[in-house]
C-alpha positions as CSV (number, residue, x, y, z in Angstrom):
1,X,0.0,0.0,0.0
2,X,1.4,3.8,-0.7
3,X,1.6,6.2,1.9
4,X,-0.4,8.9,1.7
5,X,1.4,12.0,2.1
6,X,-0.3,14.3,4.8
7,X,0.6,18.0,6.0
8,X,-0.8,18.0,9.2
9,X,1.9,19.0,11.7
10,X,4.6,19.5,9.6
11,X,3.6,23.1,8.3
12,X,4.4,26.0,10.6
13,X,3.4,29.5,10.2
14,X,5.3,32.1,12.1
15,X,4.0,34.9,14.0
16,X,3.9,37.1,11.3
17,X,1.7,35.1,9.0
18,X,-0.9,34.7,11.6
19,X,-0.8,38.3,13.3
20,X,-0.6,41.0,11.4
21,X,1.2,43.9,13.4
22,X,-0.4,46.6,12.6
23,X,-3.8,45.2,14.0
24,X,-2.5,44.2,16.8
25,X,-1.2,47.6,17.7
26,X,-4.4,49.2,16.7
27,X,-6.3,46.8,18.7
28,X,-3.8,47.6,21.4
29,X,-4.7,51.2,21.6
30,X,-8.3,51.1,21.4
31,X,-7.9,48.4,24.4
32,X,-5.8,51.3,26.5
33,X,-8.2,53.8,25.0
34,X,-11.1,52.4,26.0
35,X,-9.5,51.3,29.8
36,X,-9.2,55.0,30.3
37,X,-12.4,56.2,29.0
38,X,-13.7,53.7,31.6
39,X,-12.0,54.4,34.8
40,X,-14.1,56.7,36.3
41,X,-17.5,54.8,35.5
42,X,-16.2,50.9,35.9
43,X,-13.4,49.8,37.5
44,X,-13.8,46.6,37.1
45,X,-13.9,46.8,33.2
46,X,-10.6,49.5,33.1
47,X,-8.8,46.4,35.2
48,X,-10.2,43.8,32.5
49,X,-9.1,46.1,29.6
50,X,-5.7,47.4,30.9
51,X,-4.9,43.4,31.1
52,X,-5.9,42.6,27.9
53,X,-3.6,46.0,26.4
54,X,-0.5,44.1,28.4
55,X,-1.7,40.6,26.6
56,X,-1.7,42.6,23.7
57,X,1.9,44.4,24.4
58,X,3.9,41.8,25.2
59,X,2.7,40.1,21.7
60,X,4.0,43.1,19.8
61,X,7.0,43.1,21.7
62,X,7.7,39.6,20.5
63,X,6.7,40.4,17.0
64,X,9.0,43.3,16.5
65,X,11.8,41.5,18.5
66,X,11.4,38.3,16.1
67,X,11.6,40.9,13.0
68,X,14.8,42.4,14.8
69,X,16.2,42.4,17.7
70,X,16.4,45.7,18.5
71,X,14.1,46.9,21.2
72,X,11.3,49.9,20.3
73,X,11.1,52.2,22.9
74,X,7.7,53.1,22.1
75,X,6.0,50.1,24.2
């Protein structure tokens, strides 16, 4: 019997091809945005979304730091 020949497993995608960066930053900022605009009336939420913004920083830091490895000051 032949072998069938199957894919599964042995195709990777890096970061890049599955995240595009410049969503992630925009979605990043609204996240921070958003945490701010929310301090006052919900804490609760402004805690939630100020998490999700670091989730969402340390995954751009990794993207720009597998691109180069200089370090943005930026974040």
């Amino acid at each position: 019997m032949n072998r069938q020949f199957c894919k599964v497993g042995k195709i990777k995608f890096s970061l890049d091809e599955v995240l595009n960066l410049k969503e992630v930053e925009n979605n990043y900022l609204k996240f921070t945005e958003e945490a701010y605009n929310s301090l006052q009336t919900d804490a609760s939420l402004s805690d939630f979304l100020y998490h999700e913004a670091s989730k969402l920083r340390k995954i751009i830091l990794n993207l720009k730091n597998s691109k180069n490895d200089a370090i943005d000051a930026a974040f």
